[in-house]
ZAMARGU-4260 file (C-alpha; in steps of 0.2 Angstrom, whole numbers, plus 5000, padded with zeros to 4 digits):
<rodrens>
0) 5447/5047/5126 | 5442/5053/5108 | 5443/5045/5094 | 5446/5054/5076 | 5445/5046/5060
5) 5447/5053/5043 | 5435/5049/5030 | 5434/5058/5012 | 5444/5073/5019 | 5432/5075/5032
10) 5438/5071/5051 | 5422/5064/5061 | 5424/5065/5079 | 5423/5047/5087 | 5403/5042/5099
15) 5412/5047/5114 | 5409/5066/5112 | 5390/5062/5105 | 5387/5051/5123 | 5394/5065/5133
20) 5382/5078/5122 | 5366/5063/5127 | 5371/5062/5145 | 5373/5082/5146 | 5355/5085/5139
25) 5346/5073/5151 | 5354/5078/5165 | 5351/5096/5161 | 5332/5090/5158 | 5331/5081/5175
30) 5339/5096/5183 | 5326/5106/5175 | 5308/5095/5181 | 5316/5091/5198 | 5318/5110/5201
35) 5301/5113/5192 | 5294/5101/5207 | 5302/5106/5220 | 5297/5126/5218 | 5279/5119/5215
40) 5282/5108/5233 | 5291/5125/5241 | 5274/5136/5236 | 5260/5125/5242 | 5269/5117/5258
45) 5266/5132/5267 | 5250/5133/5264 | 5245/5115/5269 | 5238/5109/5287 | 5248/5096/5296
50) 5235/5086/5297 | 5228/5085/5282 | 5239/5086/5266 | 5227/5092/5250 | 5233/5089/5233
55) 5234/5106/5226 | 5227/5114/5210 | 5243/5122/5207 | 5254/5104/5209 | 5240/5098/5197
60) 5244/5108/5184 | 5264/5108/5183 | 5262/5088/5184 | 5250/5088/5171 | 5263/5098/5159
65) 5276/5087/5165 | 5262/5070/5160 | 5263/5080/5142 | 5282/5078/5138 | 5286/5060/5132
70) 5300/5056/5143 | 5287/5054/5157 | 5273/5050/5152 | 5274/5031/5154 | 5282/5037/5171
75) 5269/5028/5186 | 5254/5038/5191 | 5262/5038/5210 | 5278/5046/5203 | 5269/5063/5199
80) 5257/5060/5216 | 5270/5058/5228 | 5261/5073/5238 | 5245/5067/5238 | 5238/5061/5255
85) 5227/5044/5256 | 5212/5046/5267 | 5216/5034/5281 | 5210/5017/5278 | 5210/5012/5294
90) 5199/5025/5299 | 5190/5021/5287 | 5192/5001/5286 | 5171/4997/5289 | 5164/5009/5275
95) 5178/5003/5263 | 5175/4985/5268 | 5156/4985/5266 | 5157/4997/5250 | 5170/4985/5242
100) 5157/4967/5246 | 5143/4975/5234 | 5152/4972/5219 | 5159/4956/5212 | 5173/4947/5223
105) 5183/4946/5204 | 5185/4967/5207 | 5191/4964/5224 | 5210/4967/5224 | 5208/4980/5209
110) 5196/4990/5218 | 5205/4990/5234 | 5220/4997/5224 | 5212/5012/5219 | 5221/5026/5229
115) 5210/5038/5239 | 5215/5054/5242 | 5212/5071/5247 | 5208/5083/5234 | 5205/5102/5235
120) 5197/5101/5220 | 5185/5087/5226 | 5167/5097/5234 | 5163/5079/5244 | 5172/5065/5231
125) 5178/5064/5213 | 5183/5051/5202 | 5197/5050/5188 | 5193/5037/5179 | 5208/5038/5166
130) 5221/5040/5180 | 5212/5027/5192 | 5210/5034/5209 | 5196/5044/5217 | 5198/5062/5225
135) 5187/5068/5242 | 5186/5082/5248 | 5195/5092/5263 | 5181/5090/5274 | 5177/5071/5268
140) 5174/5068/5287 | 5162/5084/5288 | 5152/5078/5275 | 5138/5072/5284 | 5135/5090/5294
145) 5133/5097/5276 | 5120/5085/5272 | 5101/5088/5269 | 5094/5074/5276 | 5104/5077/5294
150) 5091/5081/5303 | 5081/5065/5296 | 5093/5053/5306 | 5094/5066/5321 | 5075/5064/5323
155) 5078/5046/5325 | 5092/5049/5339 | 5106/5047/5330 | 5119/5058/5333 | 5130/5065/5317
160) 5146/5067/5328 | 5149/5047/5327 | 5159/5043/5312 | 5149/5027/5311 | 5134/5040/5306
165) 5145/5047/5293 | 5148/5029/5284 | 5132/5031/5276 | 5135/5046/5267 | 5152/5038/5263
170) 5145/5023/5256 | 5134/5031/5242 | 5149/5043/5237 | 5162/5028/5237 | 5150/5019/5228
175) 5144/5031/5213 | 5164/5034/5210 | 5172/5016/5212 | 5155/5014/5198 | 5164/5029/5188
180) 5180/5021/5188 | 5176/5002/5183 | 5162/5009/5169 | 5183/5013/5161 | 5192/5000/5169
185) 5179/4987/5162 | 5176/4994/5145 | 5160/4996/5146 | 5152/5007/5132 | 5143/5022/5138
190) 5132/5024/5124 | 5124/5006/5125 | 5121/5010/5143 | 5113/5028/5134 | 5102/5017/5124
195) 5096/5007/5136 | 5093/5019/5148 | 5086/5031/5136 | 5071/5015/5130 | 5067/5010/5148
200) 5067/5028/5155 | 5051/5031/5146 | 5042/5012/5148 | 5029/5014/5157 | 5031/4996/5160
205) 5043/4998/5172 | 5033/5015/5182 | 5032/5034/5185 | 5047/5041/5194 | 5044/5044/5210
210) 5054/5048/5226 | 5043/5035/5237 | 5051/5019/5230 | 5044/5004/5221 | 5027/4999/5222
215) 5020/4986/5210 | 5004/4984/5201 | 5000/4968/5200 | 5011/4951/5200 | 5010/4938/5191
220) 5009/4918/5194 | 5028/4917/5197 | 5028/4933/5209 | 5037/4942/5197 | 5030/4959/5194
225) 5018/4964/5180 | 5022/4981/5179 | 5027/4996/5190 | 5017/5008/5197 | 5033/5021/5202
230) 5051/5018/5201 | 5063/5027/5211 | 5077/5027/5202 | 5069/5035/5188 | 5067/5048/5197
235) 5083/5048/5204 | 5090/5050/5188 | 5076/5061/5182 | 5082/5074/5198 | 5097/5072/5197
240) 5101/5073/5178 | 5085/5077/5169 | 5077/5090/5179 | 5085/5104/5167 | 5070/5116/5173
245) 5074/5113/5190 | 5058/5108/5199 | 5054/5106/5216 | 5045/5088/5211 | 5042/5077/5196
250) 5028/5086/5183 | 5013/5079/5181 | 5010/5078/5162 | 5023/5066/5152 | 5037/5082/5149
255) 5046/5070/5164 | 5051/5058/5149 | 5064/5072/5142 | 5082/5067/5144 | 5091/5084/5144
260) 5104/5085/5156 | 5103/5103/5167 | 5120/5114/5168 | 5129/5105/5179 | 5130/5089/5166
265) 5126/5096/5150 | 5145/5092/5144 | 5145/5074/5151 | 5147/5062/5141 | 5130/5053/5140
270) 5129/5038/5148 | 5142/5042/5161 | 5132/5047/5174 | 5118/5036/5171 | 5130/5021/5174
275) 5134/5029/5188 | 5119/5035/5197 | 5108/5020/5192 | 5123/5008/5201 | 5121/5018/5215
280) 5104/5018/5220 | 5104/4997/5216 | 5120/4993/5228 | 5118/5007/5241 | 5101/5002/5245
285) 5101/4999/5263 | 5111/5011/5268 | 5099/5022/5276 | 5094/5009/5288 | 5094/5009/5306
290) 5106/4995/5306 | 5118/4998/5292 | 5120/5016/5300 | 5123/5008/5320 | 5133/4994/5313
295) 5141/4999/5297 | 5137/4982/5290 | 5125/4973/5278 | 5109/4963/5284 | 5102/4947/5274
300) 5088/4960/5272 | 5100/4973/5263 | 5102/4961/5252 | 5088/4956/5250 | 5081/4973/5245
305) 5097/4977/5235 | 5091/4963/5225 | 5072/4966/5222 | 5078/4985/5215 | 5083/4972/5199
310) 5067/4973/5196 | 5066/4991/5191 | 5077/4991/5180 | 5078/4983/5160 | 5086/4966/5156
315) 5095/4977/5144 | 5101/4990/5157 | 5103/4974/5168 | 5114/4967/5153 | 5127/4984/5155
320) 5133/4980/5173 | 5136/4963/5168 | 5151/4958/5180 | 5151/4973/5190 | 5135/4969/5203
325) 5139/4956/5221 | 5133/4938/5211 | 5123/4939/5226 | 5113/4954/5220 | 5112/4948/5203
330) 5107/4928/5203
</rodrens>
């Protein structure tokens, strides 16, 4: 019913009118997404396999125009992902469960929150830090046939068809991205972890980079390590991020100490990937063991091992992954 009322010879219609005219508009609004969605769903569907549902660059795109309008933007993430397939975690319940033990027991239930899914845009798997889930790509169980160091595990009689073969090839890429994702879920500053990087990357102290792993100099009274004759994981970074000339193999005058990032990361945000890769190599090591590949799980040696790579890296570097690393690793 309307009201009128009559003030300074001016009649004013009564709120009834102005909440129909509200109602009206977001109706109209959630007519106008819901359609928006649903042409987007209509267009992909037909293109998707049954048994594999791939979030779709298109989708991607009308979701993140809808993420821009305030009305939904403090809509849940799962809201504007509905057709976004999770990997199967039961299928995938070992590499999960053994990728989850190397970091602390604190990150457990957030970590095992973090949805999984496929993504088209995903070459083997991709983090989203700011939206908290990781993307793998449509062939994530494939990935192991794509990999160069297939034949190295063949030679040893493994055979790549078993998806326990595949778990080690999961395990650094889940890994490297869970690292993406906690480095923002954990505040951590990627330009201290620059700093450091960038002061021990070119101590001598702590070894030459090399691709055949640690080997020390001399130790000390109280076993610790002296100094490094190589590091890995210097040259792990310097291959992966560094080697902007694209060489076969590290140079043998000191032109290794430059930190410019080739193509491929050359609008990274420094420090990012260094979190990242350097995390990596310390809690994936083991992986590429004759056990961890039959079994899928960690030996006392792993751990072991994973906790001897400490000693690569700077207190300072050390200092950055404060909370992230198994207490087992770190102590």
């Amino acid at each position: 019913m309307k009201t009128v009322r009559r003030v300074s010879g001016r009649i004013y219609m009564g709120t009834s009118k102005a909440y129909g005219i509200r109602n009206a508009v977001l109706v109209a609004l959630f007519l106008l997404v819901g359609g928006t969605l649903a042409n987007s769903y209509r267009n992909e569907s037909a293109s998707r396999d049954q048994n594999r549902v791939v979030d779709g660059a298109g989708s991607y795109a009308v979701r993140q125009q809808i993420v821009k309008i305030p009305v939904f933007s403090s809509l849940p993430t799962w809201l504007l992902n509905r057709e976004a397939v999770s990997i199967s975690r039961e299928r995938n319940a070992t590499v999960l469960k053994s990728v989850i033990e190397v970091f602390n027991p604190s990150l457990k239930s957030f970590l095992t929150s973090v949805p999984i899914v496929f993504d088209s845009s995903a070459d083997t798997a991709k983090a989203y830090p700011t939206k908290c889930y990781i993307g793998v790509g449509p062939d994530w169980d494939n990935t192991v046939r794509q990999s160069r160091h297939r034949r190295i595990y063949e030679q040893r009689g493994m055979n790549s068809d078993d998806p326990v073969f595949m778990n080690r090839f999961k395990t650094d890429l889940l890994i490297h991205e869970f690292l993406h994702i906690l480095q923002v879920y954990q505040g951590i500053d990627s330009r201290l972890c620059y700093e450091a990087v960038a002061q021990w990357y070119i101590d001598l102290r702590y070894g030459l980079p090399s691709p055949n792993g640690d080997i020390y100099a001399s130790m000390t009274g109280n076993r610790k390590p002296d100094s490094l004759a190589i590091n890995r994981i210097k040259y792990i970074l310097w291959h992966d991020l560094y080697n902007y000339q694209r060489l076969s193999d590290v140079p043998q005058d000191e032109s290794w100490k430059s930190m410019q990032y080739w193509e491929r990361y050359r609008s990274a945000e420094k420090g990012v990937e260094e979190f990242a890769y350097i995390g990596q190599e310390m809690l994936s090591s083991g992986s590429s063991t004759d056990n961890y590949i039959k079994t899928g799980q960690w030996s006392d040696i792993d751990w072991q091992n994973k906790k001897l790579r400490l000693l690569e890296i700077s207190p300072d570097i050390m200092a950055v992954f404060g909370g992230v690393f198994n207490p087992r690793i770190a102590k």
